[in-house]
C-alpha positions, -999 to 999 in steps of 0.1 A, spaced: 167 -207 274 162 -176 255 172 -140 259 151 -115 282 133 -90 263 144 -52 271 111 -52 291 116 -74 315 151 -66 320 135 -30 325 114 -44 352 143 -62 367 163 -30 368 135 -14 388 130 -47 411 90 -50 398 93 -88 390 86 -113 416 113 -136 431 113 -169 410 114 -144 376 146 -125 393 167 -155 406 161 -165 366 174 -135 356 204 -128 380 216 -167 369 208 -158 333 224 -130 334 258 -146 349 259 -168 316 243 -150 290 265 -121 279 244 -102 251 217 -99 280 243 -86 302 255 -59 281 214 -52 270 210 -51 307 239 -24 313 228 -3 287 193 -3 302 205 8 337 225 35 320 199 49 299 172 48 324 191 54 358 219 70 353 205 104 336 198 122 367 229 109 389 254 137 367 232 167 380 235 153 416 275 152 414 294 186 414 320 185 388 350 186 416 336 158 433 365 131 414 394 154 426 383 160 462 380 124 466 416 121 451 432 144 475 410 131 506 428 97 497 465 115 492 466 131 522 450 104 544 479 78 525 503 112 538 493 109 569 491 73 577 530 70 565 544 101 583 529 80 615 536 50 610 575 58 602 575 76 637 563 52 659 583 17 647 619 36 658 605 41 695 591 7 696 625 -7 684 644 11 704 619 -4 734 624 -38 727 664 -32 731 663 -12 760 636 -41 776 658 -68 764 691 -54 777 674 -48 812 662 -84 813 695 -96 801 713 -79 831 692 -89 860 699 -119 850 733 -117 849 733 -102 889 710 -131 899 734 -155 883 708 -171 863 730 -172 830 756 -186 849 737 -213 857 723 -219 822 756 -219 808 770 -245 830 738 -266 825 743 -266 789 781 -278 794 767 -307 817 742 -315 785 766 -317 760 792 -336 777 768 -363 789 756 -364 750 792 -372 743 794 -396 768 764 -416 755 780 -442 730 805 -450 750 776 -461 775 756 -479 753 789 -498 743 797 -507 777 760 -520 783 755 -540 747 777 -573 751 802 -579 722 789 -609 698 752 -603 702 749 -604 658 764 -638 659 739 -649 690 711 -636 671 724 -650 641 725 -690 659 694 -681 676 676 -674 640 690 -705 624 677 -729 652 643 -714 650 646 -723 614 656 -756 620 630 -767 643 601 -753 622 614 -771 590 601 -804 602 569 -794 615 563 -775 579 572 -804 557 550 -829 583 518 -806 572 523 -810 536 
């Protein structure tokens, strides 16, 4: 496909061409750079010659300090209000932490964890007790007759 003439891409700019011509030119337009950069300098010779009148001078510096002393404020709050919260969480956590202790609760979990980790230890010696010594051998005679008796029945096939 060819390039736009200034024309169209005028007409573009202004939104006078119908829907089928426009999608053409917004996909043209993504690919084609020479009609990209025709098409900026179009909308900045023909639209932008009013927009400096409409715009006081100042305008880029008060929008500069609006954004400094918005960034200001946000910090100076946000340092404030993480050390109560902090502190909170301490306070709530030692609270918890000592009814707990009264109600014997820790106590409790602490033994239980004891218990656990005894009866971990204990397991092997359990497991040794219930698995009866010279069970690799009995599997061992019990593979090798298996073995044996299908031999004959493989060998009668063939």
């Amino acid at each position: 496909m060819g390039h736009y003439s200034e024309e169209k891409l005028l007409l573009y700019s202004e939104g006078c061409v119908d829907e089928r011509l426009e999608k053409d030119i917004e996909e043209h337009l993504l690919i084609c750079e020479d009609c990209r950069d025709r098409y900026i300098q179009i909308v900045e010779c023909y639209h932008m010659d009013g927009i400096e009148n409409q715009i006081s001078s100042q305008f880029t510096d008060n929008v500069m300090k609006r954004i400094k002393t918005d960034s200001d404020r946000k910090k100076a709050g946000k340092r404030k209000k993480v050390t109560p919260e902090v502190f909170l969480y301490y306070v709530a956590a030692a609270c918890i932490t000592i009814m707990l202790s009264c109600n014997g609760i820790l106590d409790s979990l602490v033994s239980g964890f004891s218990d656990m980790t005894t009866s971990i230890a204990r397991t092997p010696a359990r497991i040794e007790q219930r698995v009866p010594n010279g069970w690799t051998e009995k599997l061992a005679e019990d593979t090798s007759t298996l073995i044996s008796k299908l031999k004959p029945q493989i060998v009668e096939k063939e």
